[in-house]
N, C-alpha and C positions, 0 to 999 in steps of 0.2 A: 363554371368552375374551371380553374386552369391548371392542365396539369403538368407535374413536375418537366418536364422534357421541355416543354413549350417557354415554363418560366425558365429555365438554363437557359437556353437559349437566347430569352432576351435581356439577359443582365451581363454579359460579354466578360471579358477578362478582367482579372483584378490585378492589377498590376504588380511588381515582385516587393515591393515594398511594402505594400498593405498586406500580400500575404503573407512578407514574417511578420507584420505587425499581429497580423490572427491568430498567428500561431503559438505567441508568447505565453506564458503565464500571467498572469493578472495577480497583481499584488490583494488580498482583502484579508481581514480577520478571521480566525479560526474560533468556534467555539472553546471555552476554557476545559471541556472534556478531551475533546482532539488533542489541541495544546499540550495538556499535560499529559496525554501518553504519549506524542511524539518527544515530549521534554525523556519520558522513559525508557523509550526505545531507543535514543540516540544517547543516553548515557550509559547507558547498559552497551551499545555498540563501542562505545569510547572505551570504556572500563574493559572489554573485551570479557563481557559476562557473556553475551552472544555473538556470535560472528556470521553475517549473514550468509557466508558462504559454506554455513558446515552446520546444516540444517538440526544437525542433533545439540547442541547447544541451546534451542529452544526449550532443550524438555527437562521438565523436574522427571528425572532418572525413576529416583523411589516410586510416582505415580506411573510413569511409564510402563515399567516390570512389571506391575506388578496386574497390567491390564491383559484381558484376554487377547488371543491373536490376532482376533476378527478385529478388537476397537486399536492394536496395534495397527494392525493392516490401514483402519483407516486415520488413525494418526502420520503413520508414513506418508502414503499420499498427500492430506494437509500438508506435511512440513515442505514440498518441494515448492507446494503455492505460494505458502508463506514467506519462504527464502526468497523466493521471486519478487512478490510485492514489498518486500523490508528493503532488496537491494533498490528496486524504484526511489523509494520513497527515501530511504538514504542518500543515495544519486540526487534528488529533486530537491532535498534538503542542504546536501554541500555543495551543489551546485553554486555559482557566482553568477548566475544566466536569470536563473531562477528566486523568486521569494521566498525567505522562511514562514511564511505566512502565507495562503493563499485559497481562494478555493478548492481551486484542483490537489493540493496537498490532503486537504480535508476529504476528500473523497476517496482517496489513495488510503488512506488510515479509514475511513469507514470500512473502506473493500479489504482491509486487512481483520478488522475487528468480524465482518460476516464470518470469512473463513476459519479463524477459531473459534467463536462462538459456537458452529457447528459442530467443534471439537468439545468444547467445555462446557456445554450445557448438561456432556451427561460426566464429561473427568477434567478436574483442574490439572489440564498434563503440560501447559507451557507456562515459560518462568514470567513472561511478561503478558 
């Protein structure tokens, strides 16, 4: 068996060209679930119902208040991920570099669905 170090070794440089080629995004289809919440989060971003940069815009207010400290406490925390991965995934979406469609998009919207799922399995506390 050959190990990692050995095989680097002998597959040499990849020349600069093929390395942006690797490093692009790959155009492919998005499941129709993906799809249409990123169809939701970027019209609600347009509409300026949320704004990614001002994380409390995410929250239906009324369920918010109305939560203990503790699952406030850890709703805060979520919203700073959250803001983080929506500015991504907004970024990778108006990008002109990038596909609106693509694998890596789809993975970016799953990793955002994990992080409130965490949140809203026990309170529906965000608008989207």
């Amino acid at each position: 068996m050959t190990d990692f170090t050995t095989l680097m070794g002998t597959n040499g440089n990849l020349p600069e060209e093929k390395q942006k080629q690797a490093g692009k995004a790959i155009a492919g289809d998005m499941d129709d679930e993906h799809a249409d919440f990123l169809k939701t989060i970027i019209g609600m971003l347009d509409r300026k119902e949320i704004d990614a940069s001002d994380p409390q815009t995410f929250l239906k207010h009324d369920v918010y208040d109305a939560l203990s400290e503790e699952w406030r406490d850890k709703v805060d925390l979520a919203l700073m991920n959250l803001a983080e991965q929506l500015r991504l995934i907004e970024g990778f979406y108006r990008s002109t570099h990038t596909p609106n469609a693509s694998p890596q998009l789809q993975t970016m919207i799953e990793q955002l669905w994990q992080m409130k799922q965490r949140i809203e399995k026990e309170h529906d506390v965000f608008k989207f």
